[in-house]
C-alpha positions in Angstrom: -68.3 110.0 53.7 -71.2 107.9 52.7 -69.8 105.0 50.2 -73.1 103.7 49.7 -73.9 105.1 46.7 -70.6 104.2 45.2 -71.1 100.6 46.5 -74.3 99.9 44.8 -72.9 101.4 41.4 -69.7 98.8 41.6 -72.7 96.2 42.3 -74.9 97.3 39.1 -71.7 97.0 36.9 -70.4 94.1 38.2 -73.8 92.3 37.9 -74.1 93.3 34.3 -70.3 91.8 33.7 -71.3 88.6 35.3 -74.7 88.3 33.3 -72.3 89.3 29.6 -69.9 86.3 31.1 -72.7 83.9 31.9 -74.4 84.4 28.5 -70.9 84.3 26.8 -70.2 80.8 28.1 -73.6 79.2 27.4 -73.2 79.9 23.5 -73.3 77.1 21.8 -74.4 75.0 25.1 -77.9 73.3 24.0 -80.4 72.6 26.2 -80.1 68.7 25.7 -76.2 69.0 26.2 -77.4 70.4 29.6 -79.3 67.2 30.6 -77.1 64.8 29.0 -78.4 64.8 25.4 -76.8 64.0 22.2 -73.3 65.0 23.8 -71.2 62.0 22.3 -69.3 60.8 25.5 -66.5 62.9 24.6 -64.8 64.8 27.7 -64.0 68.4 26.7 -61.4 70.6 28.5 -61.4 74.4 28.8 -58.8 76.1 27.0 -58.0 79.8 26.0 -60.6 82.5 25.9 -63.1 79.7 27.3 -60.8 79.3 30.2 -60.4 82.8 30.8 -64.0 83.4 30.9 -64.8 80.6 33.5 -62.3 82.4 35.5 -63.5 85.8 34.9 -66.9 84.7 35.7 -65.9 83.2 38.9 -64.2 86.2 40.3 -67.1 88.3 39.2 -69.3 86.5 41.4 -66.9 86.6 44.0 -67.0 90.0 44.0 -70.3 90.1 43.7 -71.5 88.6 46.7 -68.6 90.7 48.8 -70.0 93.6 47.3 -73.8 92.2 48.7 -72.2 91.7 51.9 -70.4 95.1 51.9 -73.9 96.6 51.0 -75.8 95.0 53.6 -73.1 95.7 56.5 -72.9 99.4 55.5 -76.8 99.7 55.2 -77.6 98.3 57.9 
């Protein structure tokens, strides 16, 4: 059985998941908060649903990348 196919769908849906989480996080994120703008010197921690979405983002790419790899062994 050829799995493929069924590996590149998981990868298409899991890199759609990871872009929805990535765009999730930077809501709200400013460009000049990026670069050390008008942030206020104040130290934020993650907590709750912004927690959970670091996480989930992390995994996601996790998986992503051992999907690549899966890809690339089984193609090649």
């Amino acid at each position: 059985m050829n799995f493929l196919p069924l590996l590149q769908l998981a990868q298409i849906v899991v890199a759609i998941l990871l872009m929805i989480a990535i765009l999730m996080q930077s809501k709200g994120a400013g460009l000049g908060g990026t670069f050390g703008g008008t942030g206020g010197g104040v130290y934020l921690t993650k907590r709750g649903l912004e927690k959970k979405l670091f996480t989930a983002t992390i995994v996601l790419a996790v998986i992503f990348i051992l999907l690549s790899l899966g890809a690339l062994y089984l193609g090649a």
